[in-house]
C-alpha positions in Angstrom: 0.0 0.0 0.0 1.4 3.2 -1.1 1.5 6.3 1.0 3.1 9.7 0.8 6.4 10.2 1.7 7.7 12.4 4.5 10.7 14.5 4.1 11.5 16.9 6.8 9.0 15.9 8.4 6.7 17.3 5.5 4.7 15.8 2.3 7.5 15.3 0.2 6.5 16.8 -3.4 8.8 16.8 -6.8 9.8 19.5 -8.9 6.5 19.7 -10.2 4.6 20.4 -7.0 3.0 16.5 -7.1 3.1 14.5 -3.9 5.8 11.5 -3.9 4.8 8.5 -2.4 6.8 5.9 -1.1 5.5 1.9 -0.9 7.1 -1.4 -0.3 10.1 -1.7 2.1 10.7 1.9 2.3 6.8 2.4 3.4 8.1 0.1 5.8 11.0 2.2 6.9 9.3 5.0 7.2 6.2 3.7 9.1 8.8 2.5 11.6 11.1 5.8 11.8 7.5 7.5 12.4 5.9 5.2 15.0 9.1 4.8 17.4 10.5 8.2 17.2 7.1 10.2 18.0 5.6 10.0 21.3 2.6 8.3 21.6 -0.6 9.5 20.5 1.2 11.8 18.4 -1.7 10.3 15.4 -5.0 11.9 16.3 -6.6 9.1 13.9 -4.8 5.9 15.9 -3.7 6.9 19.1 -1.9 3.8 20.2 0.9 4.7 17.1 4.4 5.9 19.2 6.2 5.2 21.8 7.1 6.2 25.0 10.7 7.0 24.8 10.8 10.4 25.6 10.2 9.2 29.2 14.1 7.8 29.7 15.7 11.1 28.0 18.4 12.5 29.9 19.0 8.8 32.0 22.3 7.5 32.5 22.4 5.3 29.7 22.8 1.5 31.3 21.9 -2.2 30.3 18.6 -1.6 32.5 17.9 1.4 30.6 18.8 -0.6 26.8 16.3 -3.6 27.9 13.7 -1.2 29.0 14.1 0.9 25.4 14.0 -2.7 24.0 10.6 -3.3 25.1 9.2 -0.2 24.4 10.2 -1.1 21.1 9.2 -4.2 20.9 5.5 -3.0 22.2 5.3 -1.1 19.2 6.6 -3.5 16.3 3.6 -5.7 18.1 1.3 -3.1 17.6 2.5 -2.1 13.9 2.1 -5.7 13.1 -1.6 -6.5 14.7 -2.4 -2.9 12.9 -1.6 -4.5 9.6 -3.5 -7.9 10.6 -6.3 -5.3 11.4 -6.4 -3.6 8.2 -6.2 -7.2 6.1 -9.0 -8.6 8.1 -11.2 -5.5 6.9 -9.8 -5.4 3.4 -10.7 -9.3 2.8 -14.0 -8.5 4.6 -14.5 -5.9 2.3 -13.6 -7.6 -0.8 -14.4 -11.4 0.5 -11.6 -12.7 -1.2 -8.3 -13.1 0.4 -6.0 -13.1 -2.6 -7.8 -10.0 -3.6 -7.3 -8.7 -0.3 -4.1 -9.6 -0.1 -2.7 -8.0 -3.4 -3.9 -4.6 -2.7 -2.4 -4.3 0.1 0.8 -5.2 -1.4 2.9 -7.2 0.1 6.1 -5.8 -0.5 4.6 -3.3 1.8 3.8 -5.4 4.9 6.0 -7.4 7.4 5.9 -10.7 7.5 8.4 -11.0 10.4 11.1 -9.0 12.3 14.6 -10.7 11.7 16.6 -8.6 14.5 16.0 -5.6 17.3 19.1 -4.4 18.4 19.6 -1.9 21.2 23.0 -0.3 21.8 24.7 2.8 22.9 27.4 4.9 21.5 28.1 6.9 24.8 25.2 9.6 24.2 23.9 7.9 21.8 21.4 5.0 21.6 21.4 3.3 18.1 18.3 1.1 17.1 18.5 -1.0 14.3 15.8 -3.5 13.3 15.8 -5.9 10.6 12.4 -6.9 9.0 11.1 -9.6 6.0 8.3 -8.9 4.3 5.8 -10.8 2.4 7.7 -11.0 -0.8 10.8 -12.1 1.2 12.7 -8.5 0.6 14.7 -8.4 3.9 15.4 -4.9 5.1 16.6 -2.5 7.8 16.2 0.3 9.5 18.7 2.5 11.8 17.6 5.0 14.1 19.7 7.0 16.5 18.2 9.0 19.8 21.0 11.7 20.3 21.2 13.7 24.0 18.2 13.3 24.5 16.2 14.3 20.8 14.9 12.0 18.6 17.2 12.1 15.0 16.5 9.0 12.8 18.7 7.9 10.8 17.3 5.6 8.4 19.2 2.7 6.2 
């Protein structure tokens, strides 16, 4: 499923003023930069997208505070995946045929599995990286970095 891509935390749009959109693995990535680097609630139209990681800024960074990051994470890959169960469910509702269903959705777009979350630190800086598959098998990562205390993803 395509979607439009964010740049600077905008629409992106091309020389010609049209919207870009962004779809398989990369929707991916940036569905993931956008879910774990905004607080909670940050998505007036599904509430439970974000995390809660604002909430261990300016801790001394420590294995208790990696493993608790790492589960705030994970919370939120869980969520992101039974969101896109969700929306399949209503799409093969909708059209009553799975393979239907299933194909405009795209499945280049949707996770089939996470491969890897990793958690470490840099001294001020706590690096994320998560490896996902998707449907179609395309195997994938992304890289995000919390810095001092802000959010700045850096995405692979």
């Amino acid at each position: 499923m395509k979607t439009w891509k964010i740049s600077g935390g905008d629409v992106a749009s091309n020389p010609k003023a049209r919207v870009e959109y962004v779809d398989g693995p990369n929707k991916v990535v940036q569905d993931l930069r956008n879910w774990i680097l905004n607080d909670i609630g940050y998505n007036k139209f599904h509430s439970q997208i974000g995390t809660t990681l604002d909430s261990y800024v300016g801790q001394p960074v420590s294995s208790r505070l990696l493993a608790a990051i790492r589960d705030v994470i994970r919370t939120a890959l869980n969520t992101y995946l039974e969101m896109q169960m969700d929306d399949l469910k209503a799409r093969i509702e909708e059209r009553g045929d799975p393979i239907t269903a299933i194909g405009m959705a795209e499945p280049s777009s949707m996770v089939k599995s996470w491969t890897y979350l990793d958690v470490n630190h840099d001294y001020t800086t706590i690096i994320i990286r998560i490896g996902f598959r998707t449907f179609t098998d395309d195997y994938d990562e992304v890289v995000l970095s919390l810095e001092n205390g802000l959010r700045t993803g850096e995405v692979s």
